[in-house]
C-alpha positions as CSV (number, residue, x, y, z in Angstrom):
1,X,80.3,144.4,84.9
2,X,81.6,147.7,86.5
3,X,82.0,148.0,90.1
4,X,82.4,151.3,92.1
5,X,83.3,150.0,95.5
6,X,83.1,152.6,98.8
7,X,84.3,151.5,102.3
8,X,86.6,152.1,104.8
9,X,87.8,148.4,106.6
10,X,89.7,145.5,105.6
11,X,86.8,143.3,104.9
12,X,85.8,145.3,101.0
13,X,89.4,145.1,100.1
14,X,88.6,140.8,99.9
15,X,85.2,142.1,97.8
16,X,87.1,144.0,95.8
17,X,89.8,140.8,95.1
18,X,86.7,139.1,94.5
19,X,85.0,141.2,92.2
20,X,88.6,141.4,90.1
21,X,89.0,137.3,90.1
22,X,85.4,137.3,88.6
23,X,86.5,138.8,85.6
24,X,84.8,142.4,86.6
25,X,85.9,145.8,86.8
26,X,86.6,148.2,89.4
27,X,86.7,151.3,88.0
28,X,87.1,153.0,91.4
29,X,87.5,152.7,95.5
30,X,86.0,155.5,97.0
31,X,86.9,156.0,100.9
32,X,86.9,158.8,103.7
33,X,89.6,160.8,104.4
34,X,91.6,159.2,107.2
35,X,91.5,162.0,110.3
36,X,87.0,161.2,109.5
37,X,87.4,157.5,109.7
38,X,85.8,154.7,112.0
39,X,88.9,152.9,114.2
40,X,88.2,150.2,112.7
41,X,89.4,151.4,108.7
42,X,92.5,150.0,107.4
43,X,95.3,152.4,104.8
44,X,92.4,152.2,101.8
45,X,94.4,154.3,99.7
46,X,98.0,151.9,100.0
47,X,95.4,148.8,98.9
48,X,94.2,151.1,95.6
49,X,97.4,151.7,94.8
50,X,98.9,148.4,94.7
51,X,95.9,147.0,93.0
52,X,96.3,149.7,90.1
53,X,92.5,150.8,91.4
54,X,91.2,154.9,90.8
55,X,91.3,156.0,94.3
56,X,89.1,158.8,95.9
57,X,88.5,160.4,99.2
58,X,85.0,161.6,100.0
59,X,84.0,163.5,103.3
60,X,79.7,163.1,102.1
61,X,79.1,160.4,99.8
62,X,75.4,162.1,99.8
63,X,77.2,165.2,98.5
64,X,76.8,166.5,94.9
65,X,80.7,166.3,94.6
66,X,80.6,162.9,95.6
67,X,77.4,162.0,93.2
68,X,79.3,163.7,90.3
69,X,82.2,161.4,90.8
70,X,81.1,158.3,91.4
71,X,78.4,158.7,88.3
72,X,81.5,159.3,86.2
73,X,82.0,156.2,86.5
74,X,78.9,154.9,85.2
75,X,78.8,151.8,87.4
76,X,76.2,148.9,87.0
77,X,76.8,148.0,90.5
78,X,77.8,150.0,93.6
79,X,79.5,147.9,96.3
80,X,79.2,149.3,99.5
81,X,80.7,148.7,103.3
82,X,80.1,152.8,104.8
83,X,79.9,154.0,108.1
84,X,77.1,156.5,107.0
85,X,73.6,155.7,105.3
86,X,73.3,156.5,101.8
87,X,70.6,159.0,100.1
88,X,68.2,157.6,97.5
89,X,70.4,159.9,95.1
90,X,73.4,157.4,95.6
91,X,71.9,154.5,95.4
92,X,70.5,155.1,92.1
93,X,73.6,156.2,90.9
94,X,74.3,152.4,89.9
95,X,72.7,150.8,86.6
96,X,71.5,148.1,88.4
97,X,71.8,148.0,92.2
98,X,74.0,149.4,95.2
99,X,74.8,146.2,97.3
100,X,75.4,147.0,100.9
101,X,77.3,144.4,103.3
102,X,76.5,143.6,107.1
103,X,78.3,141.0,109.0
104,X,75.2,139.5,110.5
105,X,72.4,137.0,110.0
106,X,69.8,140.0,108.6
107,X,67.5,141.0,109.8
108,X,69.1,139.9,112.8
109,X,71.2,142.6,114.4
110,X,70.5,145.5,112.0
111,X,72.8,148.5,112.2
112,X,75.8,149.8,113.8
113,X,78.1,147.3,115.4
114,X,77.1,143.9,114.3
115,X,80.2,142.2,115.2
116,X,80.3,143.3,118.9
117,X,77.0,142.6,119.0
118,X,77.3,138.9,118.1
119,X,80.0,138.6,120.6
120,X,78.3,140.2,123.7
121,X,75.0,138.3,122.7
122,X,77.1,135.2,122.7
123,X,76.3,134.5,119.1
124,X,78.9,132.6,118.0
125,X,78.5,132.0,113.9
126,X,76.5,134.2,111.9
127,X,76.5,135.1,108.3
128,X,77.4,137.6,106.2
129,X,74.9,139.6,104.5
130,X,75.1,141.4,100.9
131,X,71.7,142.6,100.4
132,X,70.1,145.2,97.8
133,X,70.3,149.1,99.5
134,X,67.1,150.6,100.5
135,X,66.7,153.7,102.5
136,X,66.4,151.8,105.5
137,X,69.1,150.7,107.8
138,X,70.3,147.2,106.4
139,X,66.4,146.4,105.4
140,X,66.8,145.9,101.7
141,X,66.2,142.7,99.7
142,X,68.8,139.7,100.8
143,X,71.4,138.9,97.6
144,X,73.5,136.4,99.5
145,X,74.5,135.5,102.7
146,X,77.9,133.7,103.7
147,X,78.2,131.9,106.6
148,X,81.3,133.0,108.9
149,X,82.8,132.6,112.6
């Protein structure tokens, strides 16, 4: 299986180890340029580079740039964890889904912010969610979900 994985935080670099200690391919990590990313985003392109991993910088994933790349890659699975909602044009760039994460008991707590949301709503264990991309926000079809702290 072929992965092209596209995030910004420390949390898809573990996916990523994951996907390689499965026996799968990453064939890319696609990212955003540093000055455009969320606080929260870790040094994506140190990570690629010590894990041997094609590395890429994208201002639009939705752009035709962006689509041209990541198709070159002909993935059967995009693994996302993006600060900005995907077109339909994205997600079908993978053979046979794009997999988006959310660190939250969905459909509880859908959208931006799901760990501070948790906190302040004195949630104090929730799951993580890997579901199926749709063009709704974190709507799509539940894959998995991991219970966490």
């Amino acid at each position: 299986m072929r992965f092209v994985v596209a995030g910004t935080q420390e949390f898809i670099t573990h996916c990523v180890a994951g996907i390689t200690e499965s026996g799968c391919e990453v064939a890319a990590f696609v990212s955003i340029p540093e000055n455009l990313r969320p606080n929260n985003s870790i040094d994506t392109l140190s990570f690629a580079v010590e894990k041997s991993i094609r590395y890429h910088e994208v201002e639009d994933i939705n752009s035709e740039d962006s689509l041209a790349l990541i198709g070159g890659y002909e993935p059967d699975y995009l693994l996302v964890s993006w600060p900005r909602l995907l077109k339909q044009e994205a997600l079908d760039l993978a053979k046979y889904c794009s997999i988006g994460t959310h660190a939250t008991a969905l459909p509880l707590n859908r959208g931006r912010h799901s760990i501070h949301w948790s906190t302040a709503l004195g949630i104090p264990e929730t799951k993580l969610s890997f579901f199926n991309i749709d063009l709704g926000v974190d709507t799509g079809d539940l894959l998995l979900q991991v219970p966490i702290s």
